[in-house]
N, C-alpha and C positions, 0 to 999 in steps of 0.2 A: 249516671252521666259523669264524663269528667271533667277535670277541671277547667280544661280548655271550653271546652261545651258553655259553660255555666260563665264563661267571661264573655262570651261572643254573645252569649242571650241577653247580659246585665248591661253590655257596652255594646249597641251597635256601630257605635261611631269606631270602634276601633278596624270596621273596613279601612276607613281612609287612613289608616295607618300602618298596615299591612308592608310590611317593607319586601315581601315576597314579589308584589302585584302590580308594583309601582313604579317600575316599567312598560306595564299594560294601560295601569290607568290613566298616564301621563308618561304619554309614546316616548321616545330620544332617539334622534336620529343617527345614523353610522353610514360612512360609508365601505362600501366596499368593489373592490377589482371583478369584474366577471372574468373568472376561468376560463370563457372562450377566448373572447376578443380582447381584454385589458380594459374596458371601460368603465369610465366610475358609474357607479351605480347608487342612488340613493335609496336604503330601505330603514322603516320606522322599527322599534323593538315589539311594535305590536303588530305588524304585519308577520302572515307566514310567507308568505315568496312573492317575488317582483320578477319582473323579466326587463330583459336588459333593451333600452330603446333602443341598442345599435345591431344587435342581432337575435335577439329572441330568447336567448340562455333564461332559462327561468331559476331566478338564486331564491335558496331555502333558508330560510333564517333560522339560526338557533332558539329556537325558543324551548326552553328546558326551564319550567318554572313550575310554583306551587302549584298549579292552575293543574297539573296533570295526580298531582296527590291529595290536594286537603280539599274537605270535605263542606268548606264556606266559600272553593271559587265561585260559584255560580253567584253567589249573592254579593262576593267583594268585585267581580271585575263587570257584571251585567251580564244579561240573558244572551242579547247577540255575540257580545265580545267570549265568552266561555263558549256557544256553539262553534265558534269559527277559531279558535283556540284547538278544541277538542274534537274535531271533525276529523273522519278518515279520507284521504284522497283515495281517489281507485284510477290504475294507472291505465 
């Protein structure tokens, strides 16, 4: 077991510390221009896409975080929030 292992088993409370997550766990909002038409568009850091209310543009969020490499997302961000994180779209 390594090191890391053995602090996560000793501390669970260090999910809520997680500075990887903590954008997931406690959304922050951004705006941003939809590519089509120019309109602002409100999306959360914990959202994957929103579509734009003036014309339909569906914007992708960057989400590029722990959640897709370490092996405690499931248990630091929740069961739904890691499905819906970790999900495949099929176009």
């Amino acid at each position: 077991m390594c090191q890391e292992d053995n602090l996560w088993q000793r501390d669970p409370a260090m999910y809520d510390h997680c500075p990887g997550a903590a954008n997931i766990r406690t959304p922050t909002l951004s705006i941003r221009k939809c590519p089509q038409c120019g309109e602002e568009v409100e999306i959360f850091s914990s959202d994957v896409s929103v579509k734009c209310s003036k014309c339909g543009f569906v914007i992708y969020n960057d989400i590029a975080s722990c959640v897709q490499w370490c092996k405690h997302a499931r248990e630091c961000v929740g069961e739904e929030m890691y499905r819906k994180l970790t999900e495949k779209k099929v176009a």
